[in-house]
C-alpha positions in Angstrom: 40.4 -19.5 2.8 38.6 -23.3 3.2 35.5 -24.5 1.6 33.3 -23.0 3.6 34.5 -19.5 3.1 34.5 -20.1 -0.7 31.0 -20.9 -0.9 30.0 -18.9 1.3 31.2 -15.9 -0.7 30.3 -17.4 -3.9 26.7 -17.3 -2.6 26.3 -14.0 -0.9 28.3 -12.4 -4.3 25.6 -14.1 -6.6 22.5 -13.8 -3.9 23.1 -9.7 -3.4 23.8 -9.4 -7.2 20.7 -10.6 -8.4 18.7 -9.1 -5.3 20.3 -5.4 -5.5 19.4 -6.0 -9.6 15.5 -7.0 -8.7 14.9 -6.3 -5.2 14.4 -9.9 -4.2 15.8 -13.5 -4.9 19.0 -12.9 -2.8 18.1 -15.8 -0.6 16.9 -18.2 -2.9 20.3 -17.9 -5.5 22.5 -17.6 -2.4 20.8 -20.7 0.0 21.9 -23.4 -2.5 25.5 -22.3 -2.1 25.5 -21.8 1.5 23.6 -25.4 2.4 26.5 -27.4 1.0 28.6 -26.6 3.7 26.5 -25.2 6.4 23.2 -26.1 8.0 20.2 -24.4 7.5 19.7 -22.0 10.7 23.4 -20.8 10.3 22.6 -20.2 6.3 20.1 -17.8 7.4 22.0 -16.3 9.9 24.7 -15.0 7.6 21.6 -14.1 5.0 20.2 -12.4 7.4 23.4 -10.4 8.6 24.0 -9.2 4.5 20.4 -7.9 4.1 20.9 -5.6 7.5 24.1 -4.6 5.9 22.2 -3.9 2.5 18.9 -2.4 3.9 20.0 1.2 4.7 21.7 1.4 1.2 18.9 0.3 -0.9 16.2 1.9 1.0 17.9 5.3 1.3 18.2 5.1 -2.4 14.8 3.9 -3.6 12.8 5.8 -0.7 10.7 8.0 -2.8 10.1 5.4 -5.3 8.8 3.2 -1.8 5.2 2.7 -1.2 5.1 3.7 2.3 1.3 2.8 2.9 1.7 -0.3 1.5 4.5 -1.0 3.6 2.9 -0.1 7.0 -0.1 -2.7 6.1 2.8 -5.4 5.8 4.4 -4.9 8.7 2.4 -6.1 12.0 1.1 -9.5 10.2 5.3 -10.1 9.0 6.3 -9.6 12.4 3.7 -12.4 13.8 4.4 -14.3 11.0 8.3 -14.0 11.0 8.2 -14.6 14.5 6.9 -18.0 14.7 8.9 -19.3 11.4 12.0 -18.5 13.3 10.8 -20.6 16.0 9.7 -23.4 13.3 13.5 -22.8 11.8 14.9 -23.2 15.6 12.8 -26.3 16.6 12.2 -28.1 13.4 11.8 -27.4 9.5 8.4 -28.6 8.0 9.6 -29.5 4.4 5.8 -30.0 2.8 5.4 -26.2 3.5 8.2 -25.4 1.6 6.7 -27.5 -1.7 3.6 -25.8 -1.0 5.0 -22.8 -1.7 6.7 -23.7 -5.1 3.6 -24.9 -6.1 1.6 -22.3 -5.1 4.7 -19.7 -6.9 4.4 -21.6 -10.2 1.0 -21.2 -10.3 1.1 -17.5 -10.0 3.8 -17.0 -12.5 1.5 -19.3 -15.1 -1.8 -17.0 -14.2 0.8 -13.9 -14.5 1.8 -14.7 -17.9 -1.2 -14.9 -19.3 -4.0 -12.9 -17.5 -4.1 -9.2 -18.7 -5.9 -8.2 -15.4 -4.0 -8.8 -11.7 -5.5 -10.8 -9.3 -8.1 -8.4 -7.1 -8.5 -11.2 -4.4 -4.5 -10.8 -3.6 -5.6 -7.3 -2.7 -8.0 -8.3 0.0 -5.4 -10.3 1.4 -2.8 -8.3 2.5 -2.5 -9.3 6.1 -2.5 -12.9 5.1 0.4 -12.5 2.8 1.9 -10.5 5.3 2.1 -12.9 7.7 2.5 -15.9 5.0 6.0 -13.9 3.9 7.3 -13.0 7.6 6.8 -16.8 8.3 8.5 -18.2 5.6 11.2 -15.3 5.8 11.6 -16.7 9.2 12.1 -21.0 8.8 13.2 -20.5 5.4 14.5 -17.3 4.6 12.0 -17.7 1.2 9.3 -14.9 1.9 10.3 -13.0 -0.7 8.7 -14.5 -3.9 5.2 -14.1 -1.4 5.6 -10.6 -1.1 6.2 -10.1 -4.4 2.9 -11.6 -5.9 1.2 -9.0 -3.3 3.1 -5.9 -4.2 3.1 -7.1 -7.8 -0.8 -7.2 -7.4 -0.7 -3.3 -5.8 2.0 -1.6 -7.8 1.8 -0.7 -11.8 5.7 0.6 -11.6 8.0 -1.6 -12.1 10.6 0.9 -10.1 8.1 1.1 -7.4 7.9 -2.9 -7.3 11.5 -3.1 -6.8 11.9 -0.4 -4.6 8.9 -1.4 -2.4 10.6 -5.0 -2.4 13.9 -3.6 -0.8 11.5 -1.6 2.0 9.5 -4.8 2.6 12.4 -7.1 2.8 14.8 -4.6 4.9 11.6 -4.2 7.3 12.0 -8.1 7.6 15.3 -7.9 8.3 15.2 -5.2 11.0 12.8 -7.3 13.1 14.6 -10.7 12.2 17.9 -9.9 13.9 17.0 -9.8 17.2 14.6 -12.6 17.4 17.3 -14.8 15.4 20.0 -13.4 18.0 17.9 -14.2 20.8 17.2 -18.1 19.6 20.8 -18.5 19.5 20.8 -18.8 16.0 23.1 -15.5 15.0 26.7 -16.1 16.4 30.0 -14.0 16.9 31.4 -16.3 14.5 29.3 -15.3 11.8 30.1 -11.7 12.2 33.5 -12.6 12.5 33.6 -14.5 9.2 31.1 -12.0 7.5 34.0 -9.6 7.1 35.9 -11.8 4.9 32.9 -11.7 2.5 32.2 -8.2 3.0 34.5 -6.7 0.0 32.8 -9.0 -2.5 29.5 -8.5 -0.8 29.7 -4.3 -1.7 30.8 -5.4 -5.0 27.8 -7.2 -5.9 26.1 -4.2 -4.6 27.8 -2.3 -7.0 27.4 -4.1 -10.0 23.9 -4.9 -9.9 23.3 -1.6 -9.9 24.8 -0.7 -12.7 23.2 -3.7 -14.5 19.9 -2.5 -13.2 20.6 1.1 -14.4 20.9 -0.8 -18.0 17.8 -2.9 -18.2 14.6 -1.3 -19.5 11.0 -1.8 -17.3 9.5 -4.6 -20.0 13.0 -7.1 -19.4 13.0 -6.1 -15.5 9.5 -8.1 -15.2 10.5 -10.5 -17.7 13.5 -11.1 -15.2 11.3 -10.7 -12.1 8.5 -13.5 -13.1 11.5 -15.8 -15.1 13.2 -15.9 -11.0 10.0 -16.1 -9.5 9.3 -19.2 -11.4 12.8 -20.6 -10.8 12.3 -19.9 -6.9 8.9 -22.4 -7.2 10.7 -24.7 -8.9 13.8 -24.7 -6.3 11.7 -24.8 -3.7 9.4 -27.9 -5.5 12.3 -30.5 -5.9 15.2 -29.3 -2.9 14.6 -30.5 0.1 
C-alpha cells in the first residue's frame, strides 16, 4: 500500500469517526490528511464518495430523531449554493472565503459560549445559510460547521442536532455526486481505490457509534462547539 493509500485511509478512518460520533466534522479532520498527498478537487471526491456510502446508514438510524421541516427549508438554497462552489472548486479556489469563514466560526463559538439565549437573527436566515453551506460544501467540502450554527439555532436536542446534521449533510451529498461526476472531478480510480479504505471506513462507523452511545448530551455540545472552534481555526491559518 503507498503513501497515498496510507493517508488516505488514515483520514477517512479519523474524518468518519469523529463525524458518525457528532454528525459533522468528517471533512475538516479528514482534509488535512488527504491534501498531503492529493490535490484538493480529488480530496473531495473521495469525501464525497464516504458520505454517500455513510448517508443511508446514519439517516435510517437517526430518522425520527430528523427534523424533516427543517430539512426541506435547507434544501433548494444548498443545491444553488453547492452548485456553484463546485464550479468555484473546478475553475479556481478563492482562499479569502475560506478565512472568512474561520473568522466568522470563531466568532459564533465565542457568542455560543457565553450567551444564554441563541441567536434569533440565524432563524430568519435560513435560505442564506442554506445556500452559504451548499457553497462551501461544494469548493471546500467545509459547509458543515455553517449548518451547524443554523440547526444549532433551531434545535433544543442535542440528538436532534446530530441527527438533523446527518440528514442535512447526506442531502448534500446526494445532490453533490452527480454535479461532481459531471465536472470531471469524481473518477473510476477513486472508486477503485475507495475499496481499499472501505473495511476501515465501516470500522470508524462502528466505533463512533459506540463512543457516541457513551457520551452524555452536556459533553456531546461541549465536543460539538470545542470542533466547531477547531474547524475556524483550521480554516483561519491553512491555506
Amino acid at each position: 500500500m503507498d503513501i497515498m493509500l496510507v493517508l488516505l485511509t488514515i483520514g477517512i478512518f479519523t474524518g468518519f469517526f469523529v463525524q458518525t460520533i457528532t454528525g459533522f466534522a468528517g471533512a475538516l479532520i479528514a482534509l488535512p490528511f488527504l491534501l498531503f498527498v492529493m490535490p484538493l478537487p480529488d480530496a473531495i471526491g473521495y469525501l464525497s464518495i464516504f458520505y454517500m456510502i455513510s448517508t443511508p446508514f446514519h439517516v435510517y438510524k437517526e430518522w425520527k430523531y430528523i427534523d424533516k421541516s427543517l430539512l426541506k427549508k435547507l434544501a433548494v438554497s444548498s443545491f444553488f449554493g453547492l452548485s456553484i462552489g463546485i464550479v468555484v472548486l473546478a475553475y479556481g479556489q478563492p482562499i479569502f472565503l475560506k478565512k472568512a469563514l474561520g473568522i466568522f466560526i470563531i466568532l459564533f463559538v465565542l457568542h455560543s459560549l457565553k450567551a444564554k439565549k441563541e441567536i434569533q437573527l440565524f432563524s430568519k436566515m435560513k435560505f442564506f445559510f442554506g445556500f452559504l453551506g451548499g457553497f462551501f460544501s461544494g469548493v471546500f467540502s467545509t459547509g458543515g460547521p455553517l449548518y451547524l450554527v443554523i440547526v444549532k439555532n433551531e434545535t433544543a436536542d442535542v440528538k436532534t442536532l446530530r441527527a438533523t446534521m446527518f440528514g442535512v449533510l447526506g442531502l448534500i451529498t446526494l445532490m453533490r455526486i452527480p454535479v461532481l461526476a459531471f465536472e470531471g472531478i469524481l473518477t473510476v480510480n477513486q472508486l477503485y481505490n475507495s475499496l481499499y479504505v472501505l473495511p476501515f471506513f465501516i470500522l470508524a462507523l462502528v466505533l463512533g457509534k459506540k463512543v457516541y452511545l457513551k457520551l452524555n448530551d452536556i459533553l456531546l455540545k461541549r465536543i460539538m462547539l470545542g470542533l466547531l472552534f477547531l474547524s475556524g481555526i483550521v480554516l483561519l491559518i491553512k491555506n
